[in-house]
VEXDREN-2710 file (C-alpha; in Angstrom, 1 decimal):
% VEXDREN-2710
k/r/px/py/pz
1/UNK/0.0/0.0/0.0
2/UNK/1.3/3.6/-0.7
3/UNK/1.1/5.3/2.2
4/UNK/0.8/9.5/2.9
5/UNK/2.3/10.0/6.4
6/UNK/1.0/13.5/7.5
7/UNK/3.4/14.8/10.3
8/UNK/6.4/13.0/8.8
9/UNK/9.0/15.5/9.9
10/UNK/8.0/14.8/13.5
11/UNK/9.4/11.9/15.9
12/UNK/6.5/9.9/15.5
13/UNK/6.2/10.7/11.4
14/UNK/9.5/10.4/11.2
15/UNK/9.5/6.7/13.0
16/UNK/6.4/6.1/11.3
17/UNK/8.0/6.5/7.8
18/UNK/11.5/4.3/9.0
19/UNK/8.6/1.2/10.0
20/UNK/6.7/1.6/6.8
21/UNK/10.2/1.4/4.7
22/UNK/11.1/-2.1/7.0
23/UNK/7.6/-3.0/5.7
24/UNK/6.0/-4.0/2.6
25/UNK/4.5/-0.8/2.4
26/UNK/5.7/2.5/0.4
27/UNK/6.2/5.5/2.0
28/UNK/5.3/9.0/0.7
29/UNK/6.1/11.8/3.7
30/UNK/4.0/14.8/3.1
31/UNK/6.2/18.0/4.5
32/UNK/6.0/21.5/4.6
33/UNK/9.3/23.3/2.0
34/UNK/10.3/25.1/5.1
35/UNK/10.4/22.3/7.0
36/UNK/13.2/19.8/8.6
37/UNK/13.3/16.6/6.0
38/UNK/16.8/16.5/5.6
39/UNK/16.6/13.0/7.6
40/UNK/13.9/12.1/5.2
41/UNK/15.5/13.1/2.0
42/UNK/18.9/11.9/3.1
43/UNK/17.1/8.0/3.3
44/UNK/15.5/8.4/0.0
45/UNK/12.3/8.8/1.3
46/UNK/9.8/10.0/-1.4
47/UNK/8.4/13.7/-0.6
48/UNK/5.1/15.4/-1.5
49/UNK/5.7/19.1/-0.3
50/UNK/2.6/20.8/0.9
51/UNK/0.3/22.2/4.0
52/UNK/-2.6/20.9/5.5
53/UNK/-4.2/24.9/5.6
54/UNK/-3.3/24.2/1.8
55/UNK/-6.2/22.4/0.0
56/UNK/-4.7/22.3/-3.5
57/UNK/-1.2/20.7/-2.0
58/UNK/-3.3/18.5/0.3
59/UNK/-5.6/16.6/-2.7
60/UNK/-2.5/16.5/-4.9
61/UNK/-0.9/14.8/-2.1
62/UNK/-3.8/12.4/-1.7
63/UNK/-3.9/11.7/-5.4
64/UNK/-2.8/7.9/-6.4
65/UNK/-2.2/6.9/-2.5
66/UNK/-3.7/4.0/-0.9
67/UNK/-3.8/5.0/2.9
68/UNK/-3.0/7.6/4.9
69/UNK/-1.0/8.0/8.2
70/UNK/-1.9/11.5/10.3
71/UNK/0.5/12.3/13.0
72/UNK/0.8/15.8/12.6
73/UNK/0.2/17.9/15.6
74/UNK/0.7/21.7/17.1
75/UNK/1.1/20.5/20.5
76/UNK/5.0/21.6/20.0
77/UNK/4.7/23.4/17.0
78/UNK/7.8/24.6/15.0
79/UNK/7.5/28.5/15.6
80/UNK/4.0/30.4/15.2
81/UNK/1.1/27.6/15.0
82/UNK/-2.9/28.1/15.1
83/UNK/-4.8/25.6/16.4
84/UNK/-7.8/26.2/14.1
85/UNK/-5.8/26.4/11.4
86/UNK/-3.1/23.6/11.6
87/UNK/-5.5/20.8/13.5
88/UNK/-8.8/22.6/12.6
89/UNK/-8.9/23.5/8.9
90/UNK/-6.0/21.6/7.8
91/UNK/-7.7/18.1/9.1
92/UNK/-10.6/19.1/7.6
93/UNK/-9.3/19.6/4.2
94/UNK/-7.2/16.2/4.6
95/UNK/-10.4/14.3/5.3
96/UNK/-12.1/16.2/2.2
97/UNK/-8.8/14.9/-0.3
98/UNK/-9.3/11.9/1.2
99/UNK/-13.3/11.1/0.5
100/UNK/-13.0/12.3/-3.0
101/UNK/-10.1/10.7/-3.8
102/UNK/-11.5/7.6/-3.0
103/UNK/-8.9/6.9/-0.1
104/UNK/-9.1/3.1/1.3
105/UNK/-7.9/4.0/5.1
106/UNK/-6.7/7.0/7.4
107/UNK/-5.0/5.7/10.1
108/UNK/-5.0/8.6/13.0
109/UNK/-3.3/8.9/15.9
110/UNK/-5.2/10.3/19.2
111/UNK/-5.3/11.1/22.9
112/UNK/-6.3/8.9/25.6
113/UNK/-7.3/11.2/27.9
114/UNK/-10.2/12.0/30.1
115/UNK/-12.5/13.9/27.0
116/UNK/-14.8/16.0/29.5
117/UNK/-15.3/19.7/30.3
118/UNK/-13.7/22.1/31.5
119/UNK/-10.5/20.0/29.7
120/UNK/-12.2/19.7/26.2
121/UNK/-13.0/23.7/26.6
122/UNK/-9.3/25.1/28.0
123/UNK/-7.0/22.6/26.2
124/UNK/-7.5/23.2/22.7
125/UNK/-5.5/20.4/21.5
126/UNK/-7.9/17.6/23.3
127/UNK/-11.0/19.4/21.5
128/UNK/-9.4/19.1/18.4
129/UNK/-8.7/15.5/18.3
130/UNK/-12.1/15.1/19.6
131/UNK/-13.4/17.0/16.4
132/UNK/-11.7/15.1/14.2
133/UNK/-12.3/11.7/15.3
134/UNK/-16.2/12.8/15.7
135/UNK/-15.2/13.9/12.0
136/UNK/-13.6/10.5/10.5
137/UNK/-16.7/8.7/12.1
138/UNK/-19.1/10.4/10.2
139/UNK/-16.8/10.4/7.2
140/UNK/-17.2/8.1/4.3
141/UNK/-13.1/7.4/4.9
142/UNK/-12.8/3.7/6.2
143/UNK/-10.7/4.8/9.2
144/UNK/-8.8/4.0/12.4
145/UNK/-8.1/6.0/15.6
146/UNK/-5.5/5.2/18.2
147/UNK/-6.1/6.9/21.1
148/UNK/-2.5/6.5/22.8
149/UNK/-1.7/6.7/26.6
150/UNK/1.3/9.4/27.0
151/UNK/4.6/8.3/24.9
152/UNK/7.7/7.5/27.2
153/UNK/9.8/9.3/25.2
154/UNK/8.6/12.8/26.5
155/UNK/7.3/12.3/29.9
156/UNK/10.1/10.2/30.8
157/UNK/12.2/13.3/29.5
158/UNK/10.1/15.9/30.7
159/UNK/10.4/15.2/34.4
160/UNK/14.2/15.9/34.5
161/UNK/15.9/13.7/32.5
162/UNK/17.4/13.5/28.6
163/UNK/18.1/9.4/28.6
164/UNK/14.8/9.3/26.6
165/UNK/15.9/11.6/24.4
166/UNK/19.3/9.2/23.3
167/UNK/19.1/8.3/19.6
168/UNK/16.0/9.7/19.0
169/UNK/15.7/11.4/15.5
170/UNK/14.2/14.8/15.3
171/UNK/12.9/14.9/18.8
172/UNK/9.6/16.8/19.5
173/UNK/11.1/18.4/22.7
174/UNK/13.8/19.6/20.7
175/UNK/11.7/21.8/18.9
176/UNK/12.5/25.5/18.8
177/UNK/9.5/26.3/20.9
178/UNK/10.3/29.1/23.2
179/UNK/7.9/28.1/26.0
180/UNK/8.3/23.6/26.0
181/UNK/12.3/24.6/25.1
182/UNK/12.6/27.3/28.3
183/UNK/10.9/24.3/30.1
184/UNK/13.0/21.3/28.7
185/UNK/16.3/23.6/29.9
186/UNK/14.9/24.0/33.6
187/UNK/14.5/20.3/34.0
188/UNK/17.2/19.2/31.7
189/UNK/19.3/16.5/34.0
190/UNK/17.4/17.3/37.0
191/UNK/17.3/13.1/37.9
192/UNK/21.5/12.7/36.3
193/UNK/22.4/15.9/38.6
194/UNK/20.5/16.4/41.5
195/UNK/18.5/12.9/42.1
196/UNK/15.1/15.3/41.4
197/UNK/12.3/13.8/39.7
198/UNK/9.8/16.8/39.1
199/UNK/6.5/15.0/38.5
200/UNK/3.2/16.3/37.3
201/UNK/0.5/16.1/40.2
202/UNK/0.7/13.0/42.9
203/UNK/3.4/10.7/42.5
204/UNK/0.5/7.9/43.4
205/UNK/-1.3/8.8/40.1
206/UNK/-1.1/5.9/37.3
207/UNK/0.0/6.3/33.5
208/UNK/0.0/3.4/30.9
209/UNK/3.3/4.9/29.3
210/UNK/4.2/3.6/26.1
211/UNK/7.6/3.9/23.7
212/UNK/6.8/6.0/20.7
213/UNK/8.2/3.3/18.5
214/UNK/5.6/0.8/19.9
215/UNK/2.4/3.6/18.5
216/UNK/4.3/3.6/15.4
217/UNK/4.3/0.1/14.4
218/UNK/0.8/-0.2/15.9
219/UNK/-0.2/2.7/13.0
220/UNK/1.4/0.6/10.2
221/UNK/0.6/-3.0/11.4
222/UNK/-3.4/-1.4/11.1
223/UNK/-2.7/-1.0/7.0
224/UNK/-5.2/-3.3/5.5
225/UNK/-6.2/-5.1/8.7
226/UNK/-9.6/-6.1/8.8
227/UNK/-10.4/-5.7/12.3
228/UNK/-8.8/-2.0/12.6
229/UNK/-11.5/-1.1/9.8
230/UNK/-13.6/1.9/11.4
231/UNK/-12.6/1.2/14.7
232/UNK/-11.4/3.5/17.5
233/UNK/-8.7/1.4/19.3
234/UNK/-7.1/2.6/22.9
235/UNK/-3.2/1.8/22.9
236/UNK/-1.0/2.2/26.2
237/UNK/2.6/0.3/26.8
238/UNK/2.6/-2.9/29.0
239/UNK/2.3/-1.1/32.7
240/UNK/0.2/1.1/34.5
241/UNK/2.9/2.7/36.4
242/UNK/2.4/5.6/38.7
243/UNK/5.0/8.5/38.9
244/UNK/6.7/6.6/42.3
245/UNK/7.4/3.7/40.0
246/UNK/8.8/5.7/36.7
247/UNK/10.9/7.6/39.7
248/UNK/12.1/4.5/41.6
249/UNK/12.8/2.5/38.5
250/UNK/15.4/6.0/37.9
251/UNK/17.0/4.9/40.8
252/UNK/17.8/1.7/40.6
253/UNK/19.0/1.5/36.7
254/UNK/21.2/4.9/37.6
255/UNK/22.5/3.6/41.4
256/UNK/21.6/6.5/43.1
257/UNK/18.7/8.3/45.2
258/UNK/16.1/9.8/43.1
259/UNK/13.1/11.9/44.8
260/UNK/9.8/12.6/43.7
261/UNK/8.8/16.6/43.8
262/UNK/4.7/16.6/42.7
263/UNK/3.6/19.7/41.6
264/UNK/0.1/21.0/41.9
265/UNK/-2.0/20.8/39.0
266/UNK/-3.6/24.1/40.3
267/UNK/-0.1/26.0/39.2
268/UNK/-0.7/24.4/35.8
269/UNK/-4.2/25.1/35.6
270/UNK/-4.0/28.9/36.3
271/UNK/-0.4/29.2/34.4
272/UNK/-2.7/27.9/31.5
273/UNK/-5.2/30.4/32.5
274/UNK/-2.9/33.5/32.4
275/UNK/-1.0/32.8/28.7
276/UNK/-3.6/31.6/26.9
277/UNK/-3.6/35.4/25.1
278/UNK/0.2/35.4/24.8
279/UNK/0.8/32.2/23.5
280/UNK/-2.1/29.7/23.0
281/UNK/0.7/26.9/22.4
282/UNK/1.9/27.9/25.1
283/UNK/-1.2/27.3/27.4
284/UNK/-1.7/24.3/25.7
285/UNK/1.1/22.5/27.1
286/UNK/0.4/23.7/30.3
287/UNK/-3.4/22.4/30.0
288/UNK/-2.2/19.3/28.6
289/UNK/0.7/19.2/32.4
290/UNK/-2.4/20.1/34.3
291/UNK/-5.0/17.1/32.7
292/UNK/-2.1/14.8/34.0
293/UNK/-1.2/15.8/37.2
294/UNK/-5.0/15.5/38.2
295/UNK/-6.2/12.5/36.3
296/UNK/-4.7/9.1/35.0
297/UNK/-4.3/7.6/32.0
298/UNK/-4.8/3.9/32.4
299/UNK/-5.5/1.5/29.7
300/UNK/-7.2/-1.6/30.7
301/UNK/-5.6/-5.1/28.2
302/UNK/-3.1/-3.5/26.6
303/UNK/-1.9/-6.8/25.6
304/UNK/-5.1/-7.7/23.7
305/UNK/-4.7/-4.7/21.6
306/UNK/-1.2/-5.7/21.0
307/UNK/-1.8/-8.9/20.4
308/UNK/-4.2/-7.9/17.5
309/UNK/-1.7/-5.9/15.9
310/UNK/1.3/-8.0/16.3
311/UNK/3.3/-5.5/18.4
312/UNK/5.2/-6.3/21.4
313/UNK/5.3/-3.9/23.9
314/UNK/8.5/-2.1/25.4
315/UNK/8.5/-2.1/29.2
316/UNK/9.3/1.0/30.8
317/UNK/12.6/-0.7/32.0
318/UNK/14.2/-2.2/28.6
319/UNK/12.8/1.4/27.1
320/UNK/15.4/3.1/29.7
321/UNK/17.9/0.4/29.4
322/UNK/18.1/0.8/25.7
323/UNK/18.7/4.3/26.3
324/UNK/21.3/4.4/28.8
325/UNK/23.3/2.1/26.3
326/UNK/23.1/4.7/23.9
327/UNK/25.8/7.6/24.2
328/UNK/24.6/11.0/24.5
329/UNK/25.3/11.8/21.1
330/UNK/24.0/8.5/19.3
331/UNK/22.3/8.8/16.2
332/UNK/19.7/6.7/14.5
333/UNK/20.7/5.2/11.2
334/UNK/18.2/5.6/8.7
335/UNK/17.0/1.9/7.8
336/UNK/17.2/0.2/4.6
337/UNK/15.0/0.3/1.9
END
């Protein structure tokens, strides 16, 4: 199947296009010109340049493809970003291309995450996916939603540490976002320095965490399968771990003390509050801190789910193993065709 991955210049794109080329699959990675594909061009990935808030570039992109892959997100966005343009409009006109191009599958990735007010109405980023899954179910686009539990790779990182980050190829907290960059330089090596873990909300709160590379190969290994045909599927890594656990499992691969500092989600919720004018991104990612630190996100049978896509999921342990292997500069080599 040639596939359209939408996002493809982002972790999850980008790791989404490298299991798609290990695959019998083909690969076509929609990017923006402006845009880092270096890593994509460099493999010999085949581009289609374009913008979702583009409709033209959007249905030429469509044209001749079998399925499409949708990762793309403004959660971290690469400079200036509008929600109801980027997610809003530019999902609606990818949905559009793909009904009257006749489209077999959209695969799109989601949040699992409590969908209720007052979240859906401060953190613009949970409406959104909302919309468009409400949209792909009353589409004519045979599709499939993931709605995944939070991805190791951040929130392992986020809380004062950058193992997770180790080989990983065009990270999304590397972004040039003033606001999640100013945060990712606060907590940078909080855990390696200082034995600080600084955890969003109570440290007893549980969190199906799951490796980025596990949601990608759930996305591909849906192409063509039967049972993922118009289903909304809910995807979280082996564990429901509470912060304690991520914090004490720090501890005992790195040989030191590591302590848990829970913040309050009411310092979230009213940071959120005070930049949403400033910088709706901004106040995004602190809605999206705040939803954590007062909910959890537990999936229940992960393994049934992963069973039924052949995937085998990483364990928060051999996730942060793998990663302390790694040297601080590793890079991942592109794979072959």
């Amino acid at each position: 199947m040639k596939t359209l991955v939408v996002g493809a210049t982002g972790q999850l794109g980008t790791a989404v296009v490298h299991e798609l080329r290990r695959s019998p699959h083909e690969p076509l990675a929609f990017v923006r010109p402006g845009s880092s594909f270096s890593h994509l061009a460099a493999a010999g990935v085949e581009l289609a340049f374009g913008d979702l808030r583009d409709d033209a570039s959007v249905r030429a992109a469509v044209r001749g493809v079998d399925a499409v892959i949708a990762t793309a997100s403004v959660v971290f966005p690469r400079g200036r970003a509008s929600f109801a343009d980027d997610e809003g409009r530019g999902y609606r006109n990818l949905i559009a291309a793909c009904e009257g191009a006749g489209v077999g599958q959209l695969v799109f990735v989601s949040n699992h995450a409590p969908y209720i007010d007052p979240y859906l109405e401060r953190v613009p980023s949970l409406r959104l996916k909302r919309e468009i899954e409400h949209r792909l179910e009353d589409g004519s686009v045979p599709y499939t939603i993931f709605r995944s539990a939070p991805f190791m790779d951040d929130y392992f990182a986020l809380i004062g540490s950058d193992i997770p980050l180790r080989g990983a190829q065009n990270a999304t907290l590397d972004r040039p976002f003033w606001f999640s960059r100013r945060y990712v330089q606060r907590t940078a090596r909080l855990i390696e320095r200082y034995g600080i873990a600084s955890i969003p909300g109570g440290v007893h709160a549980r969190n199906a965490f799951i490796a980025l590379d596990d949601v990608a190969r759930f996305l591909v290994n849906a192409l063509g399968h039967e049972a993922a045909r118009n289903t909304l599927q809910v995807i979280g890594g082996p564990e429901n771990m509470s912060w304690q656990e991520v914090v004490d499992l720090y501890a005992q691969l790195l040989g030191r003390p590591v302590r848990a500092m829970p913040s309050s989600p009411a310092s979230n919720r009213i940071g959120a509050a005070l930049l949403r004018r400033l910088s709706p991104s901004a106040a995004n990612q602190l809605g999206l801190l705040w939803v954590l630190s007062e909910s959890e996100n537990v999936v229940d049978e992960p393994a049934a789910v992963a069973r039924l896509f052949d995937v085998e999921l990483t364990t928060a342990r051999s996730f942060l193993e793998a990663k302390l292997a790694l040297p601080h500069s590793a890079a991942v080599p592109s794979p072959a065709s």
